[in-house]
C-alpha positions in Angstrom: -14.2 14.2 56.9 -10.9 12.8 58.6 -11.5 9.4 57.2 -11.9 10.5 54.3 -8.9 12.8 54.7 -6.6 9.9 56.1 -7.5 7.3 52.7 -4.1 6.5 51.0 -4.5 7.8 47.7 -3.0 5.5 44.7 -1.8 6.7 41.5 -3.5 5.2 38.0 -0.6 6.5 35.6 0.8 3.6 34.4 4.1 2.8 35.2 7.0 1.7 33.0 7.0 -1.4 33.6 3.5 -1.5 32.4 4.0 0.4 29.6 6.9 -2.1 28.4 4.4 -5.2 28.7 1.6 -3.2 26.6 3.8 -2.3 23.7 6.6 -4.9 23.7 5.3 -6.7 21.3 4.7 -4.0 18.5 8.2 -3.0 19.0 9.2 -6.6 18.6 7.5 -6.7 15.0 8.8 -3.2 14.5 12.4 -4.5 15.1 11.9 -7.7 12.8 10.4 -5.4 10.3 13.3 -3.3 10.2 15.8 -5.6 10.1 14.1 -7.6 7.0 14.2 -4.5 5.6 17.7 -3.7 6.3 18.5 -7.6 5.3 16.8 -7.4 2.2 18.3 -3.4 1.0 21.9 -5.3 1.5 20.8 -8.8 -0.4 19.1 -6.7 -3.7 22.1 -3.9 -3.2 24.7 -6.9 -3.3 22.7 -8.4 -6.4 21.9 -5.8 -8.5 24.8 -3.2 -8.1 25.5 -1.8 -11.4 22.7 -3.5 -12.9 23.2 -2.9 -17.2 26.0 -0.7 -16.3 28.9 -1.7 -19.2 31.4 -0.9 -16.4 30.2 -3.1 -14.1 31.6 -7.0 -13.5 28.7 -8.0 -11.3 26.3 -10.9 -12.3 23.6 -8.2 -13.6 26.2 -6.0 -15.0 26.8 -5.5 -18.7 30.9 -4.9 -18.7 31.6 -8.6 -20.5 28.8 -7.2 -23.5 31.4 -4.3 -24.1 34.7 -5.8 -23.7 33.3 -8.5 -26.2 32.2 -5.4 -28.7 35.8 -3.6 -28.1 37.6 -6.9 -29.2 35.3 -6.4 -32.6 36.5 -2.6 -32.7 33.1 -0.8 -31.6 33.6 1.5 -28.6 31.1 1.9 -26.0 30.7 5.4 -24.4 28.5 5.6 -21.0 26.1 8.6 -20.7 23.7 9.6 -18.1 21.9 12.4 -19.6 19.9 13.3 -22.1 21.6 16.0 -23.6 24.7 14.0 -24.0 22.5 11.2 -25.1 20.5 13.3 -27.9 23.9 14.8 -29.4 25.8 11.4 -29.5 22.9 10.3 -31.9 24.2 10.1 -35.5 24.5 7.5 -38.4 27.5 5.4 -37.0 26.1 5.0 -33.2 23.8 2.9 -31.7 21.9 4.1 -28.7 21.3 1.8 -26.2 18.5 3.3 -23.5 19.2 1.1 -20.5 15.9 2.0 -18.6 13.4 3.8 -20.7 10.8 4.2 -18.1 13.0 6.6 -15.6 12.7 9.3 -18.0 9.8 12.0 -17.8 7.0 12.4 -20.5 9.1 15.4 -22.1 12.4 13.6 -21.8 11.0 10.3 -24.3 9.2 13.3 -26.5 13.2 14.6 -26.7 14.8 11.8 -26.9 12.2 10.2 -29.7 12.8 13.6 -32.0 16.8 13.0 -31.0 17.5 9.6 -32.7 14.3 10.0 -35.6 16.2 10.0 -39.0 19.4 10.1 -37.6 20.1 6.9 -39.6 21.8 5.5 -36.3 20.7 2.5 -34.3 18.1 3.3 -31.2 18.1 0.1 -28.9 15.4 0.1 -25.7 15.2 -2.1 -22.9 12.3 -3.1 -22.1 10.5 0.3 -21.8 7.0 -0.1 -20.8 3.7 0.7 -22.3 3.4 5.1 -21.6 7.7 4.9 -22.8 7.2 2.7 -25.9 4.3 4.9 -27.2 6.5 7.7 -27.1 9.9 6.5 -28.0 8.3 3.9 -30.4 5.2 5.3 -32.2 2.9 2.4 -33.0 4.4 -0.1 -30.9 2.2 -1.4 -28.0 3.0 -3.1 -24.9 0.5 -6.2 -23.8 0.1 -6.3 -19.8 0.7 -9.7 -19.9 4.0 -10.6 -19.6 5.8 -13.9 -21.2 5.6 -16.9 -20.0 8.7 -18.2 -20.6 12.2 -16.8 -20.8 14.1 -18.6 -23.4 12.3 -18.5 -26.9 12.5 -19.4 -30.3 13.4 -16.3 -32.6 10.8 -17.3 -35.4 11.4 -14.4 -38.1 13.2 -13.6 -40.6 15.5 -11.1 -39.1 19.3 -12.0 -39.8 20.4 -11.2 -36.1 17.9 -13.2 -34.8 18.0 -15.9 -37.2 22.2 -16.8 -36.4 21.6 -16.4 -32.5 18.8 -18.8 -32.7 17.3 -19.2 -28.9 17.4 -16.4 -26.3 16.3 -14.9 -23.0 14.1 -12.4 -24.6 10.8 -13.5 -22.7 9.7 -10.4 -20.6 7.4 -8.1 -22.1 5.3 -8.6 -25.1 4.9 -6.3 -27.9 2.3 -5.4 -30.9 3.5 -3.4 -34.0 1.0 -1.4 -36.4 4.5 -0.7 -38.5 4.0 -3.2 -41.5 8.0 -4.0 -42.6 8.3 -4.0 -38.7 10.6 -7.7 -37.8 8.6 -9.7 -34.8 11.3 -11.9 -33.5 10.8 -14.6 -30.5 6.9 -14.4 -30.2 5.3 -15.5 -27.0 1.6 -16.3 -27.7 2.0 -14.2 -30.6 3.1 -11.5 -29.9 6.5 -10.4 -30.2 9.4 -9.8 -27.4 11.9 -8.1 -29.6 10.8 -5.9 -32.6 13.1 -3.8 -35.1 11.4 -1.7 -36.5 13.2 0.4 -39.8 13.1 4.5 -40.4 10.9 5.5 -42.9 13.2 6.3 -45.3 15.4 3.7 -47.2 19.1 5.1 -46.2 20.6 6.5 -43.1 20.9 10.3 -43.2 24.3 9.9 -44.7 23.7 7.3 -47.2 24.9 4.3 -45.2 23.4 1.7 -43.0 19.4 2.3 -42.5 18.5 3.6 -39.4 16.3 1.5 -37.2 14.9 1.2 -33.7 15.3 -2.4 -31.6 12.1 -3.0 -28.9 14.0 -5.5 -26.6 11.2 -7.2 -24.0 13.9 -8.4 -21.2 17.3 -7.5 -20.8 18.7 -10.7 -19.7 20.9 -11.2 -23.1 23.1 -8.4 -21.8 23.6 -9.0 -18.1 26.7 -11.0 -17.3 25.6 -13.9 -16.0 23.5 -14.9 -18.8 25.7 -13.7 -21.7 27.0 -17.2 -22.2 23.4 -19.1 -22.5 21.7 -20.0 -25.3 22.4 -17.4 -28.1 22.5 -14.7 -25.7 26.0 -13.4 -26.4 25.5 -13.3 -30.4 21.9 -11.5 -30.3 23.3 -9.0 -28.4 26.9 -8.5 -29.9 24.8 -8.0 -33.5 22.6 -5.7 -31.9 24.6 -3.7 -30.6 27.6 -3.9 -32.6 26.1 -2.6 -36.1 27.9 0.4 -35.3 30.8 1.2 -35.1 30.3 3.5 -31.4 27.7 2.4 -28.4 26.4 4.9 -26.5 24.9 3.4 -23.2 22.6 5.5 -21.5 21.8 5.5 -18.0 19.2 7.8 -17.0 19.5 9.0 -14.0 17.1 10.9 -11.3 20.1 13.9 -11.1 19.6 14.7 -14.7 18.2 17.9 -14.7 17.3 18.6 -18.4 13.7 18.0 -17.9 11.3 21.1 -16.9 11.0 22.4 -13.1 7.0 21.8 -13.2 7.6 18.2 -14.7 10.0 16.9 -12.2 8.2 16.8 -8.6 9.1 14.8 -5.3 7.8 11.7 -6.8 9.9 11.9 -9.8 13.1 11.3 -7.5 11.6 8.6 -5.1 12.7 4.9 -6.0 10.4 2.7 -8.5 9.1 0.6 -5.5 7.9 3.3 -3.1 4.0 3.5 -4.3 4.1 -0.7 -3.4 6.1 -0.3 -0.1 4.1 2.4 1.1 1.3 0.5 0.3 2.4 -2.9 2.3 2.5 -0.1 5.1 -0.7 1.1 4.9 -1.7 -2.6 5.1 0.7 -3.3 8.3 -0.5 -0.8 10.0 -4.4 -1.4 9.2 -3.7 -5.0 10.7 -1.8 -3.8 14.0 -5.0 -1.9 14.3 -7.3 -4.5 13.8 -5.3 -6.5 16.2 -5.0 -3.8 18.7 -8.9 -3.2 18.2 -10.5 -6.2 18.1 -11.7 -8.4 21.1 -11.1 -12.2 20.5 -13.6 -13.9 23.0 -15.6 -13.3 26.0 -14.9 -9.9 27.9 -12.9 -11.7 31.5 -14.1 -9.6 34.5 -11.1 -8.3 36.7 -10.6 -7.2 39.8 -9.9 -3.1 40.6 -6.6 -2.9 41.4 -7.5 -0.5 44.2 -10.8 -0.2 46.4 -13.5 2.5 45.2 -16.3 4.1 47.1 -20.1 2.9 45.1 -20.9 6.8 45.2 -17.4 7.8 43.2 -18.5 4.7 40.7 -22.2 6.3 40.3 -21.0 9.8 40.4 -18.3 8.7 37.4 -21.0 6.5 35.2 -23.5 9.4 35.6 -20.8 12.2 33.9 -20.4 9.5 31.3 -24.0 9.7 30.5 -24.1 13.4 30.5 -21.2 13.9 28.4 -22.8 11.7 25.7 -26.1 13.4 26.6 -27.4 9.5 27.0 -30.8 10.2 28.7 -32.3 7.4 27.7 -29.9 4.9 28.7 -29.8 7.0 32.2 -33.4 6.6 32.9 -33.3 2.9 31.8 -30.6 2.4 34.3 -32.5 3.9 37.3 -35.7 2.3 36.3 -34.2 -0.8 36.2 -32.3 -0.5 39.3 -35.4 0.6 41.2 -37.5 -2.7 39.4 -34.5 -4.9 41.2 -35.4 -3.7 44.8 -38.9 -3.4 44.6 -39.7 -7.0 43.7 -38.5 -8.5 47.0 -40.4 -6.1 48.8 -43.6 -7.0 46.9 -43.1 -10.6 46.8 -42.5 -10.9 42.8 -39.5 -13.1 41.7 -36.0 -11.3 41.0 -36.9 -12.9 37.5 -40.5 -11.4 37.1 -38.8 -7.8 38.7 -39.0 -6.3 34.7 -42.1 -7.8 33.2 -45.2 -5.2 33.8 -47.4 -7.9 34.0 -46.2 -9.5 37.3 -44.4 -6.5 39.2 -47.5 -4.1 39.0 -50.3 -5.4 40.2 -47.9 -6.6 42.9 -47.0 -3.4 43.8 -50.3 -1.8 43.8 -51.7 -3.5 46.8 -48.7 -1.5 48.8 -49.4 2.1 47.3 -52.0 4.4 48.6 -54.7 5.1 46.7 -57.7 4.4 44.5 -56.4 1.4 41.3 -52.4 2.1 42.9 -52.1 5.4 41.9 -50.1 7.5 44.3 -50.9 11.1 45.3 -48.9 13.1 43.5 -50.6 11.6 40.4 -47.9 9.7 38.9 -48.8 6.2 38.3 -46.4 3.0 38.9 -46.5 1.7 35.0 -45.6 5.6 34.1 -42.3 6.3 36.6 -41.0 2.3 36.0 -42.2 1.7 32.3 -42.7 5.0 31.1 -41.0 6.9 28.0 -37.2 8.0 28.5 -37.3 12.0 29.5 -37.0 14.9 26.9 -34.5 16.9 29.0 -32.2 16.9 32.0 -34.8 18.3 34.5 -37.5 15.6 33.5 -34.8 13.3 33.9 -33.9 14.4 37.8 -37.3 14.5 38.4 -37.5 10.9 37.4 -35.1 10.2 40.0 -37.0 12.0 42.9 -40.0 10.0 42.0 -38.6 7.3 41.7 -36.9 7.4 44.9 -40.4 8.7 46.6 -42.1 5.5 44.8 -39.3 3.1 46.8 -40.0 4.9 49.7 -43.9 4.7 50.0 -43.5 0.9 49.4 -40.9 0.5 52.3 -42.9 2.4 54.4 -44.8 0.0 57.0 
């Protein structure tokens, strides 16, 4: 009791310096992460500030599109909701909806019965498939995008026809409308459509009202207005009119319903694939984290611990996982071990029946090795694993009584 009393005791709580050398190198790729991150918001923010924004002088802004129309005498207006968008619609304006696919299912219903037989212009930028159903009846959008960028206009549409080439390669469009224009095909299917009202005039008796499917909208961003035939596809789209309205949607419009405007209606485009590329970073830290690479390399305790405490620890491990079997198995085999010297069978021979048996009953008392309380050696060293905990001490007496009787002179 006083040596046991006077042991140092030694703590196992890992210190901080530990701690630090465990986890240093997640927070390293933690840091990187965030600052490629950080990097990256402050590259695309730089890049794409304003992007079709007619105020905006930056390389994907549109403002050299409308000072170009102003010199021709058509005024642009910005708007960034739909309310102000559905009432600007009339005979004289065209309509120009920057990005089609921010709006909500009842916001392209709205818009679509805004602009239908207002004999005005309705210009969309390439809205995808869901928007260009709705916006567009019978106009579909192909999944596969176009190959190239610059293409070849190919119809008979006047607009398209005196602008000749342009960057309209981007999405790719199919039109049941039969007196629909298919301008600058890519593998046959069209990138810009125009396709006219049903009825012959405008709703004033003007200029027909029509609706333009535009597949890219590099022709209107600054730094491309002065390739190809960008600048004249664009000034006759747009400039049919004699007022532009250029809507922006926006995610604080608040014209659509409460129940159709959730959480994930104001979250960024990207979040679904960034929190995706998370799930997958984090599934591979744990994999790493998980995962043993090579041989398991035996190391030393760092402090010394009594065989009983070891035995007394393994043995709750067993019973918390009510492990019998594996129990038994481990005292059987243990037993085996020290027997075999004792009955002159090789350590390697200790678990085969065959050799360690008949070995061991020329030490037992007995008639054919059995002992006297029954039991026989195959039974206690080869025998089934025990059905419950009291089988299994029992095992253990017998055992022990077994090792006894053979040491016994």
């Amino acid at each position: 009791m006083t040596t046991e009393a006077t042991l140092p005791t030694t703590s196992v709580s890992p210190t901080a310096r530990q701690v630090w050398t465990r986890t240093r190198g997640i927070a390293l790729a933690l840091v990187v992460l965030l600052v490629g991150a950080v990097a990256i918001a402050v590259v695309r923010s730089d890049a794409r500030h304003g992007e079709l924004d007619p105020r905006s002088a930056d390389p994907y802004g549109s403002r050299a599109v409308a000072e170009l129309l102003a010199d021709r005498g058509v005024s642009t207006r910005v708007v960034t909701t739909l309310d102000e968008a559905g009432v600007a619609a009339g005979p004289d304006t065209t309509l120009l909806v920057a990005v089609p696919d921010l709006l909500t299912e009842h916001q392209q219903t709205r818009l679509r019965s805004a602009t239908e037989g207002s004999g005005g212009r309705t210009v969309l930028v390439a809205p995808g498939g869901p928007a260009v159903e709705r916006l567009a009846p019978g106009v579909t959008a192909d999944p596969a995008l176009s190959l190239d960028s610059t293409l070849a206009p190919d119809c008979d549409l006047p607009a398209a026809r005196r602008a000749g080439s342009a960057d309209t390669g981007g999405i790719r469009y199919s039109s049941a409308h039969i007196e629909a224009d298919a301008c600058y095909p890519s593998r046959r299917l069209a990138t810009l459509l125009r396709i006219p009202e049903a009825s012959a005039e405008g709703a004033q008796g003007g200029t027909p009202g029509d609706t333009v499917v535009l597949g890219a909208p590099d022709i209107l961003y600054n730094n491309h207005l002065d390739e190809h035939g960008n600048a004249s596809l664009a000034l006759q789209l747009l400039g049919s009119r004699d007022h532009l309205v250029w809507y922006l949607p926006s995610v604080s419009d608040t014209t659509a319903p409460d129940d159709e405007r959730g959480f994930f209606d104001l979250l960024p485009s990207g979040w679904l694939w960034g929190t995706l590329q998370l799930f997958v970073a984090a599934a591979l830290a744990a994999l790493w984290r998980a995962r043993r690479l090579g041989p398991l390399v035996p190391e030393k305790l760092p402090v010394a611990i009594r065989a009983s405490e070891t035995a007394e620890g393994r043995a709750r491990l067993y019973r918390k996982a009510d492990a019998r079997d594996r129990a038994a198995t481990a005292l059987r085999s243990a037993t085996r071990t020290r027997l075999a010297p004792l009955v002159g069978v090789p350590a390697t021979q200790a678990h085969t029946p065959e050799a360690l048996l008949p070995a061991l009953s020329a030490h037992l008392h007995g008639e054919h090795g059995e002992r006297h309380d029954g039991q026989s050696p195959h039974t206690l060293l080869f025998g089934p694993p025990p059905g419950d905990d009291a089988a299994l001490i029992a095992l253990a007496d017998q055992l022990d009584a077994l090792e006894r009787e053979v040491r016994r002179p």
